[in-house]
N, C-alpha and C positions, 0 to 999 in steps of 0.2 A: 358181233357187238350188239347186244340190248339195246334197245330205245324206248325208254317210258314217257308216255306223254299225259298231263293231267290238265285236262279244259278247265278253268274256272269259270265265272262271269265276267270277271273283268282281267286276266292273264290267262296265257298258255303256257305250263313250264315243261319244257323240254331237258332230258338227259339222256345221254348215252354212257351205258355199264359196261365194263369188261371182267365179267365174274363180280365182284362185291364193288371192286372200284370203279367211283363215279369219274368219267375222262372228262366229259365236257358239257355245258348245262347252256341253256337260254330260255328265255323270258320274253314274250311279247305279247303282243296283244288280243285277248278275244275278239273274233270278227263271226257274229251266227250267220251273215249272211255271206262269206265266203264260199267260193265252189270250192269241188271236188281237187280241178284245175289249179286254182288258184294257191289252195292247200300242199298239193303237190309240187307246183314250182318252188312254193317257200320252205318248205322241208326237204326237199334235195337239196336249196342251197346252202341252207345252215348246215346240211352234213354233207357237202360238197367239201368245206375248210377241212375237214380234217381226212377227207378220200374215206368215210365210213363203210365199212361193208357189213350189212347188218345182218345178224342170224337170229333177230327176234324183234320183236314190238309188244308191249301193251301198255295198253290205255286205260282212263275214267274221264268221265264228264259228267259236269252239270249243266251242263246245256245242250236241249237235246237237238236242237236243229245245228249245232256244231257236230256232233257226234252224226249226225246222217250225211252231213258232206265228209267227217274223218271217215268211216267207214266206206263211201265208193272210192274216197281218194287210197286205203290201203287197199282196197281191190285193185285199182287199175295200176295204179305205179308200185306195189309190191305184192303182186300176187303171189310170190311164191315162197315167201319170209312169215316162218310160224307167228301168229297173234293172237295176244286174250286180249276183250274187251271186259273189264268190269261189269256186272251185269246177273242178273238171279240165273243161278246154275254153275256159274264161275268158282270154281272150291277157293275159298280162301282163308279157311283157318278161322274164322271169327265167328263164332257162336252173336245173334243178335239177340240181346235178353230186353226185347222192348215189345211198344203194344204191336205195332203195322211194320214189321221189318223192311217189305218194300217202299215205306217213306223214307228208307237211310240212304245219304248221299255216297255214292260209291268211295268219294275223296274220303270220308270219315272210316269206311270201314279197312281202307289203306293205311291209314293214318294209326289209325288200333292196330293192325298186324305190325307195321312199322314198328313202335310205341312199346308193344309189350316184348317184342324181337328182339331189340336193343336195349330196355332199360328195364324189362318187369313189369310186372303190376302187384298192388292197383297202380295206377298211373291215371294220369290228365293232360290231356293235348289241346290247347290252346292254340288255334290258327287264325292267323290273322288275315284273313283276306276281305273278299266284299263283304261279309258277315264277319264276325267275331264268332269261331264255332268253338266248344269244350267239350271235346270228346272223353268219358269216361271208362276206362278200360277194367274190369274185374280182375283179380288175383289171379284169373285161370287165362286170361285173355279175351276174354265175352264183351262184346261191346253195349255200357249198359245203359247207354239212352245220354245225355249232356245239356248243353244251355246252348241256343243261339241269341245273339245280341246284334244290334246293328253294327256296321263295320267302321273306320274309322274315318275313312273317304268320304262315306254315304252321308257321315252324321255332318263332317265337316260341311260337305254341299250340301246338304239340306238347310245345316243355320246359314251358311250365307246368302242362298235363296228366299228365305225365310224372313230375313233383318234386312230390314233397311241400310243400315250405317255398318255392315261386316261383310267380310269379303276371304275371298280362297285364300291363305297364306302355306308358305313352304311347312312343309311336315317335320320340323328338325326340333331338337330339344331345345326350349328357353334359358336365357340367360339365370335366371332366378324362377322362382315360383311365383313368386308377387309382379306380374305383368307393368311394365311401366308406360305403355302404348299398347293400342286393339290388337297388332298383330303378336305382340310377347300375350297380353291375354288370351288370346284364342291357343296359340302353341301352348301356353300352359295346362288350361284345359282339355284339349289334346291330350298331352304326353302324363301329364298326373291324373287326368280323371280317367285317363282307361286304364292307365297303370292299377288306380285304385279297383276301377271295376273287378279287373282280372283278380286282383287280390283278393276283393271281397267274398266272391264268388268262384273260387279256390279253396278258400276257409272253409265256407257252406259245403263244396262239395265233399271235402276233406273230413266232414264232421261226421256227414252220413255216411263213408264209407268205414265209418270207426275209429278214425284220427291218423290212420295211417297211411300214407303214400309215398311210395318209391320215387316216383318221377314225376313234376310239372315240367313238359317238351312245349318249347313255342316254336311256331312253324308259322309259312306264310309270309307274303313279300312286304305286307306292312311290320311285321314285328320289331326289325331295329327301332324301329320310333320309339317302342314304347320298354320294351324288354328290362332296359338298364335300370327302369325305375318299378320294378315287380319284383318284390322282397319272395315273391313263393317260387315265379318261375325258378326251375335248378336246370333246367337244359334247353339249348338251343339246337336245332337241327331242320336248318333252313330248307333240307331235299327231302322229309319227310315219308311226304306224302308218293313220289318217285320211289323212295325205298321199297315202301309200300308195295309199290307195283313192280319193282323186279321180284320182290319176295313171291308175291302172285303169281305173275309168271312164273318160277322155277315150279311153283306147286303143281302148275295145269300142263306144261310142257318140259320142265329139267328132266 
């Protein structure tokens, strides 16, 4: 069984494959200053539940002081289970048609192999994590540069940090659009002002690629928030960026 793991800034999402199908998935939390140790106990246990016997691993990360404790932790508790780490030299199919190739986040260039795998291109991959990224995939599969925004978390904690009289509220859709109290205002703006963002900047990307696109994919553990209310999103596929990375794997090791 596969095990693809993708570090974010703020989640770790974990899944185990068996051939194309995903068995079992989790979510928890980025920790950069976790050991090796530590990483270790907590991945044997979560694949303790299902008696895992693993015949592969790979990974991405954006965080590089996680990715130095992943990597002694797969040395010492699975030495001897084939792994790709995302990283320059790793084949993965994705032509990068941009200025500084090594400034692409391993997660976006999974998300394009993903993305163009299952749905075509052009396409556009919209993930919603600590950032709001838009991956832009070319006709041939070429990842061709996108939009980062701030995330939805970040903007939220920063206006309440920010204001006096506003504060954290739950991330869920408003009753209406017209807030009738600070917390339906704030989830409103939330949930319709990124909905709109995404759309806005959908359209623009849509326009320069010639008016045509196969697929807008939203990905990422904030997107039900906003998903329902984005007229361009046409797919959702929450393991995305995991696909990504078994697809990886089979190219460097199947």
């Amino acid at each position: 069984m596969l095990l693809c793991i993708d570090i974010g800034n703020t989640n770790t999402v974990l899944a185990t494959f068996e051939g194309e199908k995903l068995v079992h998935s989790w979510r928890i939390k980025t920790d950069s200053r976790a050991t090796a140790d530590e990483l270790g106990l907590l991945y044997r246990g979560l694949l303790a539940t299902d008696a895992v016997s693993l015949t592969g691993i790979a990974a991405c990360s954006t965080v590089p002081a996680a990715l130095r404790s992943l990597r002694t932790m797969l040395q010492r508790y699975y030495p001897g289970v084939p792994t790709v780490i995302v990283e320059p030299g790793v084949r993965t199919g994705v032509q990068l048609a941009i200025d500084n190739p090594k400034e692409v986040g391993t997660d976006r260039v999974a998300n394009t192999l993903a993305a163009f795998t299952l749905f075509g291109g052009p396409s556009i991959v919209v993930d919603f994590g600590t950032s709001t990224n838009f991956d832009v995939v070319s006709a041939r599969g070429e990842f061709l540069g996108g939009v980062l925004a701030p995330g939805i978390e970040i903007s939220v904690d920063a206006l309440a940090a920010r204001a006096a009289q506003l504060r954290k509220v739950e991330l869920v859709k408003p009753p209406r659009v017209i807030g009738k109290n600070t917390v339906e205002c704030l989830q409103s703006g939330v949930v319709y002002g990124f909905a709109g963002q995404v759309d806005g900047i959908v359209r623009g990307v849509s326009a320069e690629l010639g008016g045509t696109v196969k697929a807008v994919v939203a990905t990422g553990g904030l997107a039900p928030i906003v998903i329902g209310e984005c007229v361009t999103v046409t797919h959702h596929e929450p393991m995305l960026t995991l696909i990504g990375l078994r697809l990886i794997f089979d190219r460097n090791k199947g």
